[in-house]
C-alpha positions in Angstrom: 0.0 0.0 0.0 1.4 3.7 -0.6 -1.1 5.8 1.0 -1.1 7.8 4.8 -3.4 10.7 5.8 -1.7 14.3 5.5 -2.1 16.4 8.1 -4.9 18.3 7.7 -7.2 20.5 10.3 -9.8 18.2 12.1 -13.0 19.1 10.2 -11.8 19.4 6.8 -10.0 16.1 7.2 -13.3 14.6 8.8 -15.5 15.7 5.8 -12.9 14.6 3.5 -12.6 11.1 5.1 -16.4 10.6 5.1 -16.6 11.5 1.1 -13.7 9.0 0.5 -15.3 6.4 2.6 -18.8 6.8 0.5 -17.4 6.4 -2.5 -15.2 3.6 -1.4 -18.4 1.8 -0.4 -20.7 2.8 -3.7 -17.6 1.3 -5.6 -18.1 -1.8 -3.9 -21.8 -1.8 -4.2 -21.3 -1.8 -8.4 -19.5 -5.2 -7.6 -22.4 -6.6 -5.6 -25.1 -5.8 -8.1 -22.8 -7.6 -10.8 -22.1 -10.3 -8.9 -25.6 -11.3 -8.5 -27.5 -11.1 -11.2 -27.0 -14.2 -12.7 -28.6 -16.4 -9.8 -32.2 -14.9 -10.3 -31.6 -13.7 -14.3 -30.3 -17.3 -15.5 -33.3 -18.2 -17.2 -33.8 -15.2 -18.7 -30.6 -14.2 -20.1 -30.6 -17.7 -21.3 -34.2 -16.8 -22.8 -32.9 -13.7 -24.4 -29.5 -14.9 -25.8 -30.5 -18.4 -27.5 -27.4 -19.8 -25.2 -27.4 -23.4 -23.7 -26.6 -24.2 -20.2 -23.2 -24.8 -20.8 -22.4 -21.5 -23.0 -24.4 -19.8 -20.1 -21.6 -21.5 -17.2 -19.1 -19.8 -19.2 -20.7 -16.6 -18.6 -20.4 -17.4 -14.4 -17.3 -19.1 -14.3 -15.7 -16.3 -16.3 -16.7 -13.4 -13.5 -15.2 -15.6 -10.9 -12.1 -16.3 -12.4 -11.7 -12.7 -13.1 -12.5 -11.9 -9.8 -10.1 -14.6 -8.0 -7.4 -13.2 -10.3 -7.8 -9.4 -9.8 -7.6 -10.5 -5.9 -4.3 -11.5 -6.8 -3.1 -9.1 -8.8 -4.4 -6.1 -6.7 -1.8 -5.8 -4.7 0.9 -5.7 -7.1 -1.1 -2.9 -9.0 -1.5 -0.9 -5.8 2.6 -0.5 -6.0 2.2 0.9 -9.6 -0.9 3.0 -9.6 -2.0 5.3 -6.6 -5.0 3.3 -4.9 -7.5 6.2 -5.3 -6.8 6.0 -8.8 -7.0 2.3 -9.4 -10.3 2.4 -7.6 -11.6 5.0 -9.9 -10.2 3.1 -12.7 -11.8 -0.1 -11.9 -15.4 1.8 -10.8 -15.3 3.4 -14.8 -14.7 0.2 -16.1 -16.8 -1.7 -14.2 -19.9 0.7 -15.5 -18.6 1.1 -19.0 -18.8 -2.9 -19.2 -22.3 -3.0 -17.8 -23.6 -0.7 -19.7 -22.5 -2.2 -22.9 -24.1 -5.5 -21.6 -27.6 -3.5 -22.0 -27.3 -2.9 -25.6 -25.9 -6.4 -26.5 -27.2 -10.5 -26.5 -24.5 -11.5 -28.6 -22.7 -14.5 -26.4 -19.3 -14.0 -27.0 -19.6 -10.3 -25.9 -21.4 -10.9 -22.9 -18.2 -13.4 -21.8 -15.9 -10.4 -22.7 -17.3 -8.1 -20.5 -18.2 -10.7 -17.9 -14.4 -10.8 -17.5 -13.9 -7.1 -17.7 -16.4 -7.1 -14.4 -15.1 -9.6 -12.7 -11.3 -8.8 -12.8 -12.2 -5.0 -12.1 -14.4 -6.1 -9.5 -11.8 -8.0 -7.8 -9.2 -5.1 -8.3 -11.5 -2.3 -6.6 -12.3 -4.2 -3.2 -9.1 -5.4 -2.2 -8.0 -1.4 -3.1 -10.6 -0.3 -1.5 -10.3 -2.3 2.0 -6.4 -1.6 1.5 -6.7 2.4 1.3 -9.6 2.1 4.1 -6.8 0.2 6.4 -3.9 2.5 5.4 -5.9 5.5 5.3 -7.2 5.7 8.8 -6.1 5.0 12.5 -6.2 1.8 14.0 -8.5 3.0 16.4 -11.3 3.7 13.4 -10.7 0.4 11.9 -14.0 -1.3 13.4 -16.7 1.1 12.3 -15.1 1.9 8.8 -14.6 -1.5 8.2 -18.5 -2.0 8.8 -19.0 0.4 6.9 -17.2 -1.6 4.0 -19.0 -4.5 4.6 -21.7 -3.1 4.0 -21.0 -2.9 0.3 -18.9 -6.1 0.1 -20.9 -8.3 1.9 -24.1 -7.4 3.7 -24.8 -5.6 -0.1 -25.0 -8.9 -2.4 -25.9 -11.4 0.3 -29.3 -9.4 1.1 -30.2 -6.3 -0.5 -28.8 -6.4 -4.4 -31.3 -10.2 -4.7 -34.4 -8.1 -4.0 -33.8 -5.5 -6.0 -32.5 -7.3 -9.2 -35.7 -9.5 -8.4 -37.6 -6.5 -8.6 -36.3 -5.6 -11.5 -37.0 -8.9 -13.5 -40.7 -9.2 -12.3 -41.5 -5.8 -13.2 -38.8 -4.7 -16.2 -36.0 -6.9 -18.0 -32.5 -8.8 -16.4 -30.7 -6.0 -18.4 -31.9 -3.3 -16.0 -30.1 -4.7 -13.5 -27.1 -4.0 -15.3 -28.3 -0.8 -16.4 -28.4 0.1 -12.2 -24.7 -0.3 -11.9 -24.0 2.3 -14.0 -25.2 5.6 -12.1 -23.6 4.4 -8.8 -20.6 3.5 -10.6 -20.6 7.5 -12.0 -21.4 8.5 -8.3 -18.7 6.3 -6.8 -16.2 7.8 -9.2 -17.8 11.2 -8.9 -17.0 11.2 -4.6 -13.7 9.8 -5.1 -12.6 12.3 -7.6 -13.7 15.2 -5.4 -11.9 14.0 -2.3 -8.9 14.7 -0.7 -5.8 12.4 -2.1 -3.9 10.5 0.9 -0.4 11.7 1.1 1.6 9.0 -1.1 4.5 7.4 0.6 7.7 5.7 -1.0 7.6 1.8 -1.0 10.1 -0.3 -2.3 8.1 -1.8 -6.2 8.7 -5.7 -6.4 8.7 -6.8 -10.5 5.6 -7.6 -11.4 5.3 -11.3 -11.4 3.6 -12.3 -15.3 5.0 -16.3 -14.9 3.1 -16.8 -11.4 0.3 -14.9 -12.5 0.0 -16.9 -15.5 0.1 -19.6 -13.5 -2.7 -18.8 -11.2 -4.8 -18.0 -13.3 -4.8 -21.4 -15.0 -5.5 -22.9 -11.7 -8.1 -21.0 -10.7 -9.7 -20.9 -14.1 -9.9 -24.7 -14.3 -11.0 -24.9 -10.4 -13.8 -22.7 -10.7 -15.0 -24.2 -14.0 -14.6 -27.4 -12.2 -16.9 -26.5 -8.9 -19.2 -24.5 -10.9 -20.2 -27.4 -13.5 -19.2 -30.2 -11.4 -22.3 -31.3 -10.0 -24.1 -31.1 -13.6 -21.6 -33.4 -14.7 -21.6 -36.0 -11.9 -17.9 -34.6 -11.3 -15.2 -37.6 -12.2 -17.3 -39.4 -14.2 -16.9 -36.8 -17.1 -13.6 -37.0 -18.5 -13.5 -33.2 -18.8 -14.0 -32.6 -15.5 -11.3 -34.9 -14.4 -8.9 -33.6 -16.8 -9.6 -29.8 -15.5 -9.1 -31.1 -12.0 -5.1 -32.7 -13.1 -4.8 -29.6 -15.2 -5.9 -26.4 -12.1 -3.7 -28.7 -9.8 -0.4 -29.2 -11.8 -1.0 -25.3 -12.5 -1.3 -24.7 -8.9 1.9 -27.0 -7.7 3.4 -25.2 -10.0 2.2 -22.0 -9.0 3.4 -23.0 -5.5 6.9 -24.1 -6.5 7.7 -21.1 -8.5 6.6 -18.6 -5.9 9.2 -20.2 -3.2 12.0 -19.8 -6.2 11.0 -16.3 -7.2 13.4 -14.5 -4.0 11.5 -11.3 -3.9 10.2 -11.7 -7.2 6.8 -13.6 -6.6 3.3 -12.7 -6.8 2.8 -13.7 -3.2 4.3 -11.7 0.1 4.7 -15.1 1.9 5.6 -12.6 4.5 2.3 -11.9 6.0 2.1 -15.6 6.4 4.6 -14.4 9.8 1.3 -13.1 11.3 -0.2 -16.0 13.2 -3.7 -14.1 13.7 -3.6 -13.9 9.8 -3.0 -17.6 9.0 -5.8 -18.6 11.5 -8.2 -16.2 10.0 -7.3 -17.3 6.4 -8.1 -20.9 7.3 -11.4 -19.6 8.8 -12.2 -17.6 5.8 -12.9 -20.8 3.9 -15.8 -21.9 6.4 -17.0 -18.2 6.5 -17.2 -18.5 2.6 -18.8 -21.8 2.3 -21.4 -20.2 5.2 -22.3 -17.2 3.7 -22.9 -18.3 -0.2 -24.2 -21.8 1.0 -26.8 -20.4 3.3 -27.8 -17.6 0.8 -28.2 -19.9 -2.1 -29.8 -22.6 -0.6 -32.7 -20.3 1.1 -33.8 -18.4 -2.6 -33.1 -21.5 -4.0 -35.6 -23.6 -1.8 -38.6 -20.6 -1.8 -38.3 -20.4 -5.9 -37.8 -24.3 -6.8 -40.6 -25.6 -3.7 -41.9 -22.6 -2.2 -42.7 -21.6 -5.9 -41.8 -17.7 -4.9 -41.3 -15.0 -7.9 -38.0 -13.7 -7.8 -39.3 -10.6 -6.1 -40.5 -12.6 -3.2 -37.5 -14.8 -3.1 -35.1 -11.7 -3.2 -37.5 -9.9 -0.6 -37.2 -13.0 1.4 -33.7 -12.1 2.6 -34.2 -8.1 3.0 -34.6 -8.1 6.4 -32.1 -9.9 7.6 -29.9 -7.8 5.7 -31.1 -5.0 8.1 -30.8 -7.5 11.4 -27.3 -8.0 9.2 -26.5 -4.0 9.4 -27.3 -3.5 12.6 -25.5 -6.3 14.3 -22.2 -4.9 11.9 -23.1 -1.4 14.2 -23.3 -3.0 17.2 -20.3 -5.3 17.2 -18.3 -2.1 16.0 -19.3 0.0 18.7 -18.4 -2.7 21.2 -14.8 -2.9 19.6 -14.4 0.5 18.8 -16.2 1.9 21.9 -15.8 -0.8 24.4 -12.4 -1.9 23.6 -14.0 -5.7 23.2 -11.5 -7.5 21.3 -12.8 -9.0 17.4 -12.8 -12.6 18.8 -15.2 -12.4 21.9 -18.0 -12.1 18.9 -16.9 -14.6 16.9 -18.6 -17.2 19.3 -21.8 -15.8 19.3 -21.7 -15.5 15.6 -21.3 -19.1 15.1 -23.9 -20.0 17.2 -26.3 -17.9 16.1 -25.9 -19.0 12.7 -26.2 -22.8 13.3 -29.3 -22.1 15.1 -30.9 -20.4 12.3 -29.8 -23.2 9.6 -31.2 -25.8 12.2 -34.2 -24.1 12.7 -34.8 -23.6 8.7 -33.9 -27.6 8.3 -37.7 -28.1 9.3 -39.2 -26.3 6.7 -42.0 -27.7 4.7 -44.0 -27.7 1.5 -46.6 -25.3 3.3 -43.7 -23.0 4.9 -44.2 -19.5 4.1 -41.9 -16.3 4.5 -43.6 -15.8 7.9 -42.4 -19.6 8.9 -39.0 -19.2 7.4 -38.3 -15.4 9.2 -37.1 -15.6 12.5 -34.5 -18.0 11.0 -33.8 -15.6 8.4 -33.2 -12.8 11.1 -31.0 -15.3 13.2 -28.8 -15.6 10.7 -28.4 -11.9 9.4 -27.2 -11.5 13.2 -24.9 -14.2 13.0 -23.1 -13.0 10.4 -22.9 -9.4 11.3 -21.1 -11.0 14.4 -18.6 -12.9 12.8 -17.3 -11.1 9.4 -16.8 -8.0 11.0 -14.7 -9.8 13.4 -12.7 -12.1 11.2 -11.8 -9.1 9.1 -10.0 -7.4 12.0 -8.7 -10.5 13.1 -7.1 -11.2 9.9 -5.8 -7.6 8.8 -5.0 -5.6 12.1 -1.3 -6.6 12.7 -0.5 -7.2 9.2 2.5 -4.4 8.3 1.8 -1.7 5.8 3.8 -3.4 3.2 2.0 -6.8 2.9 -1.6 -5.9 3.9 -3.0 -5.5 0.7 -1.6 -9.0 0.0 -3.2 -10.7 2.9 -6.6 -8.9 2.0 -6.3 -10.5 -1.9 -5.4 -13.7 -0.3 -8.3 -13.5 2.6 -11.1 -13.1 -0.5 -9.5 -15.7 -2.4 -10.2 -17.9 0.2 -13.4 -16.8 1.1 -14.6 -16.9 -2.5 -12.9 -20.7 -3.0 -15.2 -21.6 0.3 -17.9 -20.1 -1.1 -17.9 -22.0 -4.3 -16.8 -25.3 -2.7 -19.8 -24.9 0.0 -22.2 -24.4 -3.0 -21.1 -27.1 -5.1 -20.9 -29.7 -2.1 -24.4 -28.2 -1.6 -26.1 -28.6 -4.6 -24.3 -32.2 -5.4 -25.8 -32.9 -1.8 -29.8 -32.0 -2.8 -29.2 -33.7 -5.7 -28.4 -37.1 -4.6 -30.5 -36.5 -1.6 -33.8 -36.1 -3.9 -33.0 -39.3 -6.1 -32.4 -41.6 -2.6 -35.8 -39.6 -1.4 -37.7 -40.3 -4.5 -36.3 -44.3 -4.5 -37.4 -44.6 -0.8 -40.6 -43.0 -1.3 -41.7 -44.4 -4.3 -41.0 -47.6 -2.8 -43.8 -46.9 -0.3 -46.3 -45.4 -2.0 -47.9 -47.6 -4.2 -51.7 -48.8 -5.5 -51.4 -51.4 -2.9 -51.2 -49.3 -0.1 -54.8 -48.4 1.0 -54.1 -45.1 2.1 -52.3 -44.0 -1.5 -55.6 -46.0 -3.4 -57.9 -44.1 -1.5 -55.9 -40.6 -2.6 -55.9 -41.9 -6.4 -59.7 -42.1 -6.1 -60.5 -39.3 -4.1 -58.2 -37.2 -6.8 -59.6 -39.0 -9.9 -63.3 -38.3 -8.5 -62.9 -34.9 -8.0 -61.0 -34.1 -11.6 -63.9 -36.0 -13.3 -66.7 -33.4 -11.8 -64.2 -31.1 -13.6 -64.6 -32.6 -16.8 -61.8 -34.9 -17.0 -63.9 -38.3 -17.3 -61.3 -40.1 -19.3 -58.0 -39.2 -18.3 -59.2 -38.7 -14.7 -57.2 -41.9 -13.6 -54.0 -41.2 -15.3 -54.1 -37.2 -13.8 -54.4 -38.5 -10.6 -51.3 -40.5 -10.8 -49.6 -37.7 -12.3 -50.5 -35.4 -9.7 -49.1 -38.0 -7.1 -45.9 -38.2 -8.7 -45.5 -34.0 -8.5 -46.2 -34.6 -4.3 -43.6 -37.3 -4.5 -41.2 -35.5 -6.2 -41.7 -32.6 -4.4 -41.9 -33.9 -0.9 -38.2 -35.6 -1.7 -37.2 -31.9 -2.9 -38.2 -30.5 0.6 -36.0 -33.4 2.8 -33.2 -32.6 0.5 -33.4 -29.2 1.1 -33.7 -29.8 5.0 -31.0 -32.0 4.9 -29.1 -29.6 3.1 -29.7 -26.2 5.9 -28.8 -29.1 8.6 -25.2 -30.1 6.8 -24.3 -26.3 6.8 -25.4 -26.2 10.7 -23.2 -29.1 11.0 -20.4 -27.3 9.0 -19.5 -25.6 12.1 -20.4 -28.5 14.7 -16.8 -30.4 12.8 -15.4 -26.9 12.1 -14.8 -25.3 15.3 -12.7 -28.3 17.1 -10.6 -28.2 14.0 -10.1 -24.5 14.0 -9.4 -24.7 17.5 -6.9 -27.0 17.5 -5.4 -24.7 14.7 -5.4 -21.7 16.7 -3.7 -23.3 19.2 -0.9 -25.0 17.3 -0.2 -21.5 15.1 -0.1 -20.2 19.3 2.4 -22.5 19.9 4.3 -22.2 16.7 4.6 -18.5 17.0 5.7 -18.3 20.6 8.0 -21.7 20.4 9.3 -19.6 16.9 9.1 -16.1 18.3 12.3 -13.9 17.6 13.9 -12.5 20.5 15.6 -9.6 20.9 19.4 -10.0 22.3 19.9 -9.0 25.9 16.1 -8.6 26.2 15.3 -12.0 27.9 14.0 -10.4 31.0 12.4 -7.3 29.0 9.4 -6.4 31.6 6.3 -4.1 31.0 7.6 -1.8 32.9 10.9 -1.4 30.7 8.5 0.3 27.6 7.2 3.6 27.7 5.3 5.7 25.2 5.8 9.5 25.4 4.7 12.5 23.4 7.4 14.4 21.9 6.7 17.9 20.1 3.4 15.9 18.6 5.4 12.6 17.9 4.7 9.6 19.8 7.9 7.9 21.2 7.8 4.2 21.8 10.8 3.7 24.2 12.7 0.6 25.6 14.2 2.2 28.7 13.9 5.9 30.2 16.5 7.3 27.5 16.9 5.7 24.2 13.7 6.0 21.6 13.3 2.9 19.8 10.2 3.8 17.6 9.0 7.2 16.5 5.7 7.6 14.7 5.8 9.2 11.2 3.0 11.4 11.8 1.3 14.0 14.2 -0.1 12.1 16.8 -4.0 12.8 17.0 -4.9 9.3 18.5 -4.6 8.3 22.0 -3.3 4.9 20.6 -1.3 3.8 17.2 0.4 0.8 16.1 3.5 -0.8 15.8 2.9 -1.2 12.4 2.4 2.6 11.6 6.1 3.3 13.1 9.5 3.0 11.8 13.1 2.2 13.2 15.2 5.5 14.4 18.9 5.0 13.8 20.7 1.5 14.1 21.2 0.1 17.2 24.3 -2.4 16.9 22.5 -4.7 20.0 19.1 -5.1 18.7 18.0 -6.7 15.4 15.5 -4.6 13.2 13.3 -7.4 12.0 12.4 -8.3 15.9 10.4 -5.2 16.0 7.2 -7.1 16.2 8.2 -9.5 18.8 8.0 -6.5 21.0 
């Protein structure tokens, strides 16, 4: 990252900070609305562009690979190009591309500017997260970063389906794309007019084209792979299998080169040093497969057995998305506020979200949105407890040069959990409904008196309707629809219990994770010479003509902070070294 806040008088510099923030956030809400709209417009993009469903996957699988990929690549960008501008950059083109997609159905074009999104996409959030992180105190870090989330996540798991639902009931799929483009001209518009964050030198590593090549094989063939997967029965198509070989040699490869590069690779396999990081990063697959499991299993289940429009289905999850906002205030205030550290929530967030996936598992055939609700709720709670806090966790005591690095890496994750979670979900229904449909058809036949008596009761009253003839065979027909489905709705319930269960085998693991990185980092822990029995008391922080001083002993200054000090705390990560002291080693600075 190459950005710090000038000095600037309070109110100016509070005005300027809230326009930046706004148009941070409205550039993230372009990639929410993008991200979207192919879960409720598949059918009718597929309608309006004479496209199969496998040209159509290409259309998905191509956002997402983008996206992974800009992650990626972000960070190195953010050397080259000042983040403000790259944000602006990737805003524009992020509009300009959707707005071509209203004026065109030609398939080929649509992929083109699929990518366009998705790689700009990826490029503006980890910026944008990145400039919010280097931009502001540590102190602030809790509310802005709700404030972020609000765009990134709380944006396209709740609000952006009901409006694009919305939007097909009552217009087209393409104004959905059409939406993107004012707020991408407003996003661009705030961040234009505000104040520039003073740049600061950073050392530029060489852009790495062979490991980026590399990755984006692998991720190309993996997310082809756990998008089309579970149409394809997985290894039983060859081309499946051969994807699979072909995104793992890519990513060995990937792996191997990057621990040759020396200083060269695409990776900073320094933040890896951070043991709060590396726990959060293995949590940010779980998080993933929670948060786009549970919100494509509940449209999915009100549209395919609930038989909801996609307005209802999109409306369905709108108010947890303000349960969602809320609890993102709350848990900020407490951290911000309170001084309650990220992980006490974390707890409750878990909880609160297996509650509301066990509580949805007994849904029916009759359930309606009232039925369904106080789960709904639940869980918009739950996860305004634990991203907020996993976000912190992860990106606090990362160091200004490798943060941007470890947020690219973080949404990788969470986006690989995300489509892992789905696919294991929707390969899950899908065997669940054919063992449902073998054991129920095996019970309900003519022989059983209770079916008989349905097939005549049926048949009687469709021939007072007029269907004398074909009464019988109706009857039977309308039996198999309640079979099929009846095995639709214990699929579906199975489904909402295996994502409460996620957690259930989850949490020992992550704990036992937590505590081995705990003991690696303190068993690995540099020390600083002659410092073995460094006390507390030995450190002190004083104020010097507006500087803050971090101090070993009473005379000698160890760490002086770059800026005016406004806060009444600041980081070790926003100081630097004063001159060489032969007895202590530099690098040990975070040991302290």
């Amino acid at each position: 990252m190459t950005t710090a806040v000038a000095a600037t008088p309070s109110r100016n510099r509070s005005a300027a900070g809230a326009i930046l923030v706004a148009g941070i956030v409205l550039a993230t809400l372009t990639e929410a609305i993008a991200s979207t709209v192919l879960s409720l417009g598949r059918g009718y993009i597929i309608g309006d562009t004479h496209a199969t469903p496998d040209e159509f996957a290409w259309l998905d699988t191509g956002y997402i690979a983008l996206k992974l990929i800009g992650f990626l690549a972000a960070p190195s960008l953010i050397q080259r190009v000042d983040p403000r501008h790259l944000i602006i950059g990737s805003t524009l083109v992020m509009g300009v591309a959707c707005g071509i997609t209203v004026v065109t159905v030609r398939l080929d074009v649509l992929f083109a500017l699929r990518i366009m999104q998705g790689f700009s996409g990826g490029v503006l959030l980890v910026a944008g997260q990145a400039m919010i992180f280097h931009t502001y105190p540590r102190s602030s870090q809790p509310i802005l970063q709700a404030l972020f989330a609000m765009g990134s996540v709380v944006a396209p798991a709740t609000i952006v389906p009901a409006l694009q639902g919305w939007l097909i009931d009552s217009r087209s799929w393409t104004w959905i794309f059409f939406s993107v483009v004012p707020v991408a001209l407003a996003a661009a518009g705030l961040l234009l007019i505000a104040d520039s964050p003073k740049p600061v030198v950073q050392v530029q590593r060489p852009f790495d084209w062979i490991g980026l090549s590399l990755i984006s094989v692998a991720l190309f063939c993996f997310t082809y792979v756990l998008n089309q997967g579970s149409r394809w029965d997985w290894f039983a198509e060859p081309g499946i299998l051969w994807l699979t070989v072909i995104g793992a040699a890519a990513l060995l490869a990937f792996l191997g080169q990057q621990m040759l590069a020396e200083g060269r690779s695409l990776l900073d396999f320094t933040m890896f040093e951070c043991e709060d990081f590396c726990f959060a990063f293995v949590v940010s697959f779980v998080a993933g497969a929670a948060l786009f499991g549970s919100a494509y299993l509940i449209p999915s289940f009100a549209v395919s057995v609930l038989a909801f429009r996609p307005t209802d289905a999109g409306l369905l999850l709108l108010p947890s998305g303000a349960f969602f906002l809320a609890t993102l205030l709350v848990a900020a205030f407490l951290m911000q506020v309170r001084r309650v550290p990220p992980v006490a929530t974390v707890p409750f967030g878990i909880l609160m979200i297996m509650m509301a996936m066990w509580m949805l598992s007994g849904s029916t055939s009759e359930s309606g949105a009232q039925d369904m609700m106080a789960a709904i709720l639940l869980r918009g709670l739950g996860l305004g407890f634990l991203f907020l806090s996993i976000n912190l966790i992860a990106f606090s005591d990362l160091n200004e040069r490798n943060r941007a690095a470890g947020i690219g890496l973080f949404n990788t994750g969470r986006q690989l959990g995300g489509l892992i979670g789905v696919a294991g979900l929707e390969t899950l229904i899908e065997h669940n409904v054919v063992a449902n449909l073998t054991v129920l058809g095996a019970n309900v036949t003519s022989g059983v008196t209770a079916v008989s008596e349905r097939l005549t009761t049926t048949a009687a009253m469709l021939a007072a309707k007029g269907m004398d003839a074909m009464a019988g065979r109706a009857a039977i027909s309308l039996m198999d629809q309640v079979v099929i489905r009846q095995s639709t709705v214990i699929a579906f319930d199975t489904a909402f219990n295996a994502v409460a269960l996620l957690f259930v085998v989850a949490a020992p693991v992550l704990v036992t994770i937590k505590i081995g990185l705990h003991r690696y980092a303190h068993m690995y822990a540099p020390r600083l010479p002659g410092t073995e029995d460094l006390l507390v008391s030995d450190i002190a922080i004083s104020v010097e003509s507006g500087r803050a001083v971090l101090r070993l002993d009473a005379n000698e200054p160890f760490f002086t902070k770059t800026e005016k000090y406004h806060e009444d705390t600041f980081a070790l990560d926003d100081c630097h070294r004063l001159p060489h002291r032969p007895d202590i080693d530099s690098t040990s600075a975070i040991g302290l």
